[in-house]
C-alpha positions as CSV (number, residue, x, y, z in Angstrom):
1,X,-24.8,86.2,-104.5
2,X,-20.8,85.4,-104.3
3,X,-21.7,85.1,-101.3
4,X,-23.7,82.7,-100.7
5,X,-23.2,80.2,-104.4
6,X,-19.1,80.7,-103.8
7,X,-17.7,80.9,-100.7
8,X,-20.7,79.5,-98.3
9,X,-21.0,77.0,-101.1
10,X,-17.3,75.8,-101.4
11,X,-17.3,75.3,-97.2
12,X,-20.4,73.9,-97.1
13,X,-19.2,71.2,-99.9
14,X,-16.8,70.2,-98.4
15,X,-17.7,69.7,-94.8
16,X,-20.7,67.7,-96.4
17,X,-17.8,65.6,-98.8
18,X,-20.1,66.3,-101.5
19,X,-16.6,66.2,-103.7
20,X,-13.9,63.9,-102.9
21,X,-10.7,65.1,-105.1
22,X,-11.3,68.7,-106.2
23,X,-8.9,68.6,-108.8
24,X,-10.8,70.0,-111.6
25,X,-14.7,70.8,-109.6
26,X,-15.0,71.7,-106.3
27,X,-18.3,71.8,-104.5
28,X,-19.2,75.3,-105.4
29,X,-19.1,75.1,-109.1
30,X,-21.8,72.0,-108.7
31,X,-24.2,73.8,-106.3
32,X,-24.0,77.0,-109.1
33,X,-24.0,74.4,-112.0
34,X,-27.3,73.6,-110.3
35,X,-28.7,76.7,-109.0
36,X,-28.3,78.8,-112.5
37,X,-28.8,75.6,-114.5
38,X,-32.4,75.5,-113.4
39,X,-33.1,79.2,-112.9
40,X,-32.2,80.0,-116.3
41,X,-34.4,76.9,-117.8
42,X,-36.5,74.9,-114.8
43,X,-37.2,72.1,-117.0
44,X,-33.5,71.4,-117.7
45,X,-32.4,68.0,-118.3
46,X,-29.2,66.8,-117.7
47,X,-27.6,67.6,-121.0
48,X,-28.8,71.2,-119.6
49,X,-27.1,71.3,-116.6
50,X,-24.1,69.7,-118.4
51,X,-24.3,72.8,-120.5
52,X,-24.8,75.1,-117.8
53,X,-21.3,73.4,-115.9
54,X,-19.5,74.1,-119.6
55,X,-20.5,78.3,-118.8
56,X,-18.7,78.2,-115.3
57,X,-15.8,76.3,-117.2
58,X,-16.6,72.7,-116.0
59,X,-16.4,69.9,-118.5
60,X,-18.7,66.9,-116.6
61,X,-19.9,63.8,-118.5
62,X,-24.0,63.5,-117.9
63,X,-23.0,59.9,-116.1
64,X,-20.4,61.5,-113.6
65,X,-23.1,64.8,-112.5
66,X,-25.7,61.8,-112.4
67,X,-23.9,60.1,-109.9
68,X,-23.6,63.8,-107.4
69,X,-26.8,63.5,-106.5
70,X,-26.0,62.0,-103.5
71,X,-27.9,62.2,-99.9
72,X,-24.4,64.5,-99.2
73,X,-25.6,66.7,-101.8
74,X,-28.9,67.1,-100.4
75,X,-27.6,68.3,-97.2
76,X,-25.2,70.4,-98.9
77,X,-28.2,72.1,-100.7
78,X,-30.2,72.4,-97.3
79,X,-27.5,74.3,-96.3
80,X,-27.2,76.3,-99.0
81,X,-30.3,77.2,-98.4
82,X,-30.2,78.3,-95.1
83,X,-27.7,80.8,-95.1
84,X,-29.3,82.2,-98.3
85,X,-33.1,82.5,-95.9
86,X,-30.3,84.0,-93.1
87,X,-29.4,86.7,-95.6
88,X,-32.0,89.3,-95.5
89,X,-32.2,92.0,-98.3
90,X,-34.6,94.8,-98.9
91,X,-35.1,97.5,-101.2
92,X,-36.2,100.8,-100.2
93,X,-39.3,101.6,-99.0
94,X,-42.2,101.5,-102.2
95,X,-43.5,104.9,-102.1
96,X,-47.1,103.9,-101.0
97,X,-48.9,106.4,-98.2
98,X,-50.9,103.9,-96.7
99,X,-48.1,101.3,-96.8
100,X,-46.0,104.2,-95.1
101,X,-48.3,104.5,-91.9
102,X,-46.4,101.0,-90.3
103,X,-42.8,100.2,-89.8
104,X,-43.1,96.8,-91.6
105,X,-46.9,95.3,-92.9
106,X,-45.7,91.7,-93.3
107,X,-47.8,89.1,-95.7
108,X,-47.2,85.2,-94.2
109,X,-48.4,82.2,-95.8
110,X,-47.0,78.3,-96.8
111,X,-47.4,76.6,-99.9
112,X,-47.3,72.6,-100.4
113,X,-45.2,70.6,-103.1
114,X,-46.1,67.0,-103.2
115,X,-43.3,64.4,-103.1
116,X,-42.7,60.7,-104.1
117,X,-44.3,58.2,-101.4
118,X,-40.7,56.9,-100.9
119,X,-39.7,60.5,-98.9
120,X,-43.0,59.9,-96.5
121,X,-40.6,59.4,-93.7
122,X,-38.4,62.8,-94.0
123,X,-41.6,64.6,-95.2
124,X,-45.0,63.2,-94.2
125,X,-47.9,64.2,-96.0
126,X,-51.4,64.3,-95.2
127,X,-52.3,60.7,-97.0
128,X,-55.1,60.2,-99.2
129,X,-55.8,57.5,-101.8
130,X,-53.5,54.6,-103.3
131,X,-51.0,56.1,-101.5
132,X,-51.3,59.6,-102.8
133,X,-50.1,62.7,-101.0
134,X,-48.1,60.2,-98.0
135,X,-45.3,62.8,-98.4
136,X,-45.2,66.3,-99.1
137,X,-43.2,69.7,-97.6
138,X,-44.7,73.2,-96.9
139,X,-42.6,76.1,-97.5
140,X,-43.7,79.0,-95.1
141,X,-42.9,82.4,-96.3
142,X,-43.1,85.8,-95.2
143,X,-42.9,88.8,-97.7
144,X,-42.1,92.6,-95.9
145,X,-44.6,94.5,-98.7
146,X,-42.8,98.1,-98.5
147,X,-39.4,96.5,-98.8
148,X,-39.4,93.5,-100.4
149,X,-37.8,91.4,-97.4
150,X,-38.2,88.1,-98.3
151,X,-38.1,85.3,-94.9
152,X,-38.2,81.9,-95.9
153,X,-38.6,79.1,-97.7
154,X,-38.8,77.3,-93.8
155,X,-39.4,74.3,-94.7
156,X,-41.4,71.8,-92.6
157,X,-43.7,68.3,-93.0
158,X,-46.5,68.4,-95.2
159,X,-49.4,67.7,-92.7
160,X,-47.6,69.9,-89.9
161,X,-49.7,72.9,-88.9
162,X,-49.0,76.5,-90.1
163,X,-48.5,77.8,-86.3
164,X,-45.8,75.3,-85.8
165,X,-43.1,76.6,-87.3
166,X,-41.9,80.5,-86.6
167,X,-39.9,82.5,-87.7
168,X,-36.4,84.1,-85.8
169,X,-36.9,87.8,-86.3
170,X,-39.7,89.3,-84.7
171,X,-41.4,92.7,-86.0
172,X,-40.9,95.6,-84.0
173,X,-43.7,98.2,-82.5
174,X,-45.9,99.6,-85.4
175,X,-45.6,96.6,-88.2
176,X,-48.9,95.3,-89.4
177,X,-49.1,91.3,-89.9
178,X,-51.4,89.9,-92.5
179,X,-52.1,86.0,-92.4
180,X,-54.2,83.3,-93.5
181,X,-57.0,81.7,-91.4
182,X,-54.8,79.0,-90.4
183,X,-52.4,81.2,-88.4
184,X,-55.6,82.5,-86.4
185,X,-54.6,82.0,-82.8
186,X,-55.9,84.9,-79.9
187,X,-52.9,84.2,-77.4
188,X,-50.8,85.3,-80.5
189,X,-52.9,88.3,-81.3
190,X,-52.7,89.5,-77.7
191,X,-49.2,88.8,-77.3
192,X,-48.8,91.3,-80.7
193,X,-51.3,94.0,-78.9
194,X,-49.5,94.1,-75.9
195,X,-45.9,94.6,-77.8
196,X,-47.7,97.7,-80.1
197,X,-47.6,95.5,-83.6
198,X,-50.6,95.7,-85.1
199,X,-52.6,92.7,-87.2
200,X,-55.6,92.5,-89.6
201,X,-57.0,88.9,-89.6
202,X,-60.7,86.9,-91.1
203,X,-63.0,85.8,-87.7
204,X,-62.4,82.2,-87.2
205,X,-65.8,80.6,-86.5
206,X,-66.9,80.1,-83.1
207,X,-65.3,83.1,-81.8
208,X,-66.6,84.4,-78.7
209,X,-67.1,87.9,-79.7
210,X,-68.3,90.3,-76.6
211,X,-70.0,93.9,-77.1
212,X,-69.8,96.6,-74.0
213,X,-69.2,92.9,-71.9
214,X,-72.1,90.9,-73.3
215,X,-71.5,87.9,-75.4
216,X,-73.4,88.0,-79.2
217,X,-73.9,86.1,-82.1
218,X,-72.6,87.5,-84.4
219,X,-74.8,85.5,-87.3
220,X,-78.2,86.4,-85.8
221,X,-76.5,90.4,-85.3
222,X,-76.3,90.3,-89.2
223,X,-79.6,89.0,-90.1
224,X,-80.8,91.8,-88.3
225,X,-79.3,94.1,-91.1
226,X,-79.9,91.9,-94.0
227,X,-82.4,94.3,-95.6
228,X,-79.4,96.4,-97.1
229,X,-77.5,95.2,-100.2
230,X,-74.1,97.1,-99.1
231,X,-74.1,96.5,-95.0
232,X,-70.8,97.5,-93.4
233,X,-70.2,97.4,-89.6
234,X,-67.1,98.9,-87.8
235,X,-67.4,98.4,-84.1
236,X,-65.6,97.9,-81.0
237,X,-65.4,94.3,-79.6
238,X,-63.6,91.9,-77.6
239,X,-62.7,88.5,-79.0
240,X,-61.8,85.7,-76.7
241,X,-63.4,84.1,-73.4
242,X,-60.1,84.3,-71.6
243,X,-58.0,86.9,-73.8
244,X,-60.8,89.6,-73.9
245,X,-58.6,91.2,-76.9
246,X,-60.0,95.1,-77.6
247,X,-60.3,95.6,-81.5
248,X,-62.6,96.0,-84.4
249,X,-65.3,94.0,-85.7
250,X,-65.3,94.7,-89.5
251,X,-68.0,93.4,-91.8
252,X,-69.2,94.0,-95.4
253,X,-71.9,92.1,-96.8
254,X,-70.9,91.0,-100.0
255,X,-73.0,91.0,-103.9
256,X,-74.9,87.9,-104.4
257,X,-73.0,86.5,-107.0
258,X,-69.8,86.9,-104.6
259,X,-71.6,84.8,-101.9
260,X,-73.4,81.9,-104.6
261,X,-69.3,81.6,-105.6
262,X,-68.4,80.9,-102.2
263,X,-71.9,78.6,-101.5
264,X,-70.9,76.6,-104.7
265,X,-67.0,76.7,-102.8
266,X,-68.4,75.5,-100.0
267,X,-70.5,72.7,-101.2
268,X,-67.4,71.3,-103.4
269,X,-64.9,71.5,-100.6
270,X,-67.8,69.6,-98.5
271,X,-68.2,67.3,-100.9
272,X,-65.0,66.0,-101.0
273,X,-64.6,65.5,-97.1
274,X,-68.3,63.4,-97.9
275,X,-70.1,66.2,-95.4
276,X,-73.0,68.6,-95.8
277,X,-72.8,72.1,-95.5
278,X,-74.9,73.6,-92.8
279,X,-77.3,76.5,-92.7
280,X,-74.4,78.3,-90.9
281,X,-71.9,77.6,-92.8
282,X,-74.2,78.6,-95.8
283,X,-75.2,81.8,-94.1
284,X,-71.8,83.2,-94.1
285,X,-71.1,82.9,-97.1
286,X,-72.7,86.2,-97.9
287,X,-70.5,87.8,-95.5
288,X,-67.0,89.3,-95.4
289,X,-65.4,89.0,-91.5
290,X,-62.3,90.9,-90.2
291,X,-61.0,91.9,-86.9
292,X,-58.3,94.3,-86.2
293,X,-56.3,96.2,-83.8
294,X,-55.7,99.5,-85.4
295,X,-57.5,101.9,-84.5
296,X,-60.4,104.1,-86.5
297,X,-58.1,106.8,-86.8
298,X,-55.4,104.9,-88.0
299,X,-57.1,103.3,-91.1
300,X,-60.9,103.4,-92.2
301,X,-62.9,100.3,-92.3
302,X,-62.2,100.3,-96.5
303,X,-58.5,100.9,-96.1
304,X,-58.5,97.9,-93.9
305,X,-60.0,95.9,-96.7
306,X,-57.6,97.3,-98.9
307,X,-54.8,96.1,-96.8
308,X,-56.5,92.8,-96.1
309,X,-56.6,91.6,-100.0
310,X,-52.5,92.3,-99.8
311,X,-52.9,88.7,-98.9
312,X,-52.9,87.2,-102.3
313,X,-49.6,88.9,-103.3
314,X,-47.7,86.2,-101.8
315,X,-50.2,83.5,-103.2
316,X,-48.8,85.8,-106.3
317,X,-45.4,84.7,-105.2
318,X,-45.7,81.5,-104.5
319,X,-47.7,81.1,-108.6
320,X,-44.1,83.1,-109.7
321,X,-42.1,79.6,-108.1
322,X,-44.1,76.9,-109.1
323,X,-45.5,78.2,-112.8
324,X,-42.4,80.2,-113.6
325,X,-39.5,78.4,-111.4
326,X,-41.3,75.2,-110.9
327,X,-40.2,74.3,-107.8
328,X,-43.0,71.5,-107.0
329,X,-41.6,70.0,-110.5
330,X,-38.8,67.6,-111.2
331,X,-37.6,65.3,-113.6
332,X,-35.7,62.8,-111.3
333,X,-37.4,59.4,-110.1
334,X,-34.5,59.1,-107.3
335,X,-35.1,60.8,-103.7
336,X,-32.0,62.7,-103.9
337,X,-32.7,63.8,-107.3
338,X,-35.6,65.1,-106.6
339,X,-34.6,67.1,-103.0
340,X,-31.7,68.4,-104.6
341,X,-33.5,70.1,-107.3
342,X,-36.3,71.6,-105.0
343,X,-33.2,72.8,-102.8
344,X,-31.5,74.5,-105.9
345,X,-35.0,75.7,-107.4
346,X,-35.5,77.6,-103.9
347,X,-31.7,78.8,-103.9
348,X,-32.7,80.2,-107.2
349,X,-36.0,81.8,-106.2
350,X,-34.3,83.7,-104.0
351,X,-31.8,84.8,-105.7
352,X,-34.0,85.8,-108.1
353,X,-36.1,88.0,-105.6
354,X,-32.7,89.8,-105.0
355,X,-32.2,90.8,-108.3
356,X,-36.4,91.9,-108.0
357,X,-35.4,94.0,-105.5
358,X,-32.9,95.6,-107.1
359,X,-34.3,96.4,-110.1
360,X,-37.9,97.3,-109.9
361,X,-39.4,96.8,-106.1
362,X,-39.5,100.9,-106.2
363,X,-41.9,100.9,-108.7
364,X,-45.9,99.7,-107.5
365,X,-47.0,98.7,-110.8
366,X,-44.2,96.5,-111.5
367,X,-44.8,93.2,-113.0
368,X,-43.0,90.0,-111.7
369,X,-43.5,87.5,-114.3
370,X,-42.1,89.6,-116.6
371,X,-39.2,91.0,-114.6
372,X,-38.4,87.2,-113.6
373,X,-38.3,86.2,-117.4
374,X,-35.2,88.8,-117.8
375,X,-33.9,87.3,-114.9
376,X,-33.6,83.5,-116.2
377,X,-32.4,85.4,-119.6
378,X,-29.5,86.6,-117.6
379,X,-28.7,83.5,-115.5
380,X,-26.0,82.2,-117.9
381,X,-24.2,85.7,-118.0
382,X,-24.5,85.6,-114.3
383,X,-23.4,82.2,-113.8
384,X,-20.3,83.3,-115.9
385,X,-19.3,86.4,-114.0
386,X,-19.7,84.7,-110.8
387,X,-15.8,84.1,-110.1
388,X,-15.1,87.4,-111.5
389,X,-16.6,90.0,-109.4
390,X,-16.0,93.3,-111.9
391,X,-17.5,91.4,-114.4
392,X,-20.2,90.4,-112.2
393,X,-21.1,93.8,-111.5
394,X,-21.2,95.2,-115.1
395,X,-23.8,92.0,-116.0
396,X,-26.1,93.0,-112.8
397,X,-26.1,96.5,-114.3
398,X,-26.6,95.4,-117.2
399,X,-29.9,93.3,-116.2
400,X,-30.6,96.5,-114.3
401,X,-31.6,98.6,-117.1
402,X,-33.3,96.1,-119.1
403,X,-35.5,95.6,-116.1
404,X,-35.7,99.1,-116.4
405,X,-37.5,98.9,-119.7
406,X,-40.1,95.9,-118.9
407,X,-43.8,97.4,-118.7
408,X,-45.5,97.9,-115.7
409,X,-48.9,96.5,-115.1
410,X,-51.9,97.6,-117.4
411,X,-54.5,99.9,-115.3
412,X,-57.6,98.3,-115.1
413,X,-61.0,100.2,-114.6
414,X,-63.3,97.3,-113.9
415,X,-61.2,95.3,-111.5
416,X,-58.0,97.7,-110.4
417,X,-55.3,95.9,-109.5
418,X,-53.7,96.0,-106.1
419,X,-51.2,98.6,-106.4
420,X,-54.2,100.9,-107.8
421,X,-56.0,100.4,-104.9
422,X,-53.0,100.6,-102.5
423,X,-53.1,104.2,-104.4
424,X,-56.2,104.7,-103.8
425,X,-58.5,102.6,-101.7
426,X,-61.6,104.3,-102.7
427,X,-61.7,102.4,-106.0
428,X,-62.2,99.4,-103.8
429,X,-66.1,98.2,-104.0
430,X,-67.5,95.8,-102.3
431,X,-67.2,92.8,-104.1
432,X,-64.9,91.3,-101.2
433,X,-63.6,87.4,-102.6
């Protein structure tokens, strides 16, 4: 944390001439002024972060921090940033079995914040009415689930694709990958089966999906086996007319009220693009999809599913920033403004997961909303402490064992919540969202 808000902070500043004359505030008090001002409250108004620059021992009129929100700033904050993604920290391991069977099992996904029409041309959207979503940035994250590695915020255009932007560090042999639909791409996934990382994706659509060398349809093989309420497959395919990738074909056939969810899903999304849903479309809604390359003896076919609905803990993530940090959120109407307090926001989030780390990652019930809440309780002791690193050390302790004391997640017997079935996968029933 000195780190990165003090010493990375001050050189950054500088080099950016975010501050002119440091006589009396030099570039790292304003980017911690910032950072802690809207971790500990993200709706802070100026008279806030004012406050906030009091705690570090800077007295700044609301009129003279106005006018640092300057396009220097911005980049100064990008920068920031940066080396804060470069930094990688992880707890140890969670004490999870089925976690423990891979070196890494690595959650990726992007979320979007919308922006004010006037940054379209640093961050283009993907348009829509009156002018509406014209600009917009994706963050893409990815979250290491046994140790808490956090990768990211990479930030990229709204409308750009989720495959075209990657990430420096690549996993090692044995590390399982778990992504969204939109990073479903078979040169990929044979490229990670050749280099012994292993991956658990959905089917994308139109799939050529071979059996003993013979093409299928997959559709028409599962109305064959409609007659049973609970049909599973688990067999050996290849995927890809050129790739030929060797895995499993995975396949639950989901409750009916699961499936008239997703056909009522469907038929809204479709509406809004003005299209109708076809029979196909409408036909798999009744069915969950996955193929993998770990073999049976690695994982069984409900473990896999298990692992699969890891997914949403970075969507879980992600609702942490923008409902608890509000990092899509700002009060500013001036382009600056606003990027500088999405910058900070993110510097904040981070730091934030570093202190989640330290303080309850061990634990699988633990309970990030509530963990986080400490955190922003703590941001003005931390804030203070930061040029003092004794201090700074007693306060992190100190947030340490009040951590300590937050409650876990509440067991639940009708729907158990991930780290339950993490625990044990055979509470998992079918019901696959």
């Amino acid at each position: 944390m000195r780190e990165v808000l003090d010493e990375v902070a001050k050189t950054v500043a500088r080099a950016c001439g975010v501050i002119q004359r440091e006589r009396v505030m030099h570039g790292a008090h304003l980017v911690q002024t910032l950072v802690f001002g809207w971790l500990a409250n993200p709706d802070a108004t100026l008279d806030d972060l004012v406050a906030m620059a009091k705690v570090l021992g800077i007295t700044i009129s609301k009129a003279a921090l106005c006018k640092r929100f300057t396009d220097a700033l911005v980049t100064c904050m990008e920068r920031v940033l940066q080396h804060a993604m470069g930094t990688l920290v992880a707890a140890d391991p969670v004490a999870i079995p089925l976690l423990a069977r891979f070196s890494e099992v690595l959650l990726q996904d992007s979320t979007t914040i919308s922006l004010p029409a006037s940054l379209a041309q640093r961050f283009r959207g993907c348009g829509g009415r009156n002018g509406a979503g014209q600009a917009a940035l994706k963050a893409q994250v990815r979250l290491e689930m046994r140790t808490g590695m956090l990768e990211g915020p990479l930030v990229q255009d709204g409308r750009a694709s989720d495959r075209a932007v990657a990430f420096r560090r690549r996993p090692g042999p044995g590390s399982l990958s778990l992504r969204d639909l939109s990073y479903f791409q078979l040169d990929e996934l044979a490229l990670d089966t050749r280099e012994k990382r292993f991956w658990i994706n959905r089917l994308k659509p139109n799939t050529a999906i071979f059996c003993d060398g013979v093409r299928v349809d997959l559709l028409t093989m599962l109305r064959q086996e409609a007659s049973d309420a609970h049909t599973t497959l688990d067999i050996a395919v290849q995927i890809g007319v050129a790739q030929r990738i060797a895995c499993r074909l995975l396949v639950v056939r989901v409750p009916e009220q699961t499936a008239a969810q997703r056909l009522r899903r469907l038929h809204r999304e479709m509406r809004k693009k003005g299209r109708t849903a076809s029979a196909e479309q409408e036909a798999w809604c009744g069915w969950t999809v996955f193929v993998t390359n770990m073999p049976t003896d690695m994982v069984t076919l409900t473990e896999a599913l298990v692992l699969m609905r890891l997914r949403w803990q970075i969507e879980l993530l992600f609702k942490l920033w923008k409902s608890h940090g509000k990092v899509d959120e700002s009060r500013g109407q001036r382009d600056a403004r606003v990027l500088t307090e999405i910058y900070a926001k993110f510097i904040g989030m981070i730091m934030q997961h570093w202190l989640l780390l330290t303080g309850c990652w061990q634990k699988p019930d633990r309970s990030l909303p509530k963990v986080a809440k400490k955190v922003r309780e703590f941001a003005k002791l931390l804030a203070q402490a930061m040029h003092h690193p004794r201090t700074l050390r007693k306060v992190v302790r100190l947030l340490m064992e009040e951590i300590s004391k937050v409650e876990g997640q509440t067991p639940r017997t009708k729907e158990p919540n991930a780290y339950q079935l993490l625990l044990n996968p055979n509470l998992l029933e079918w019901a696959v969202s």
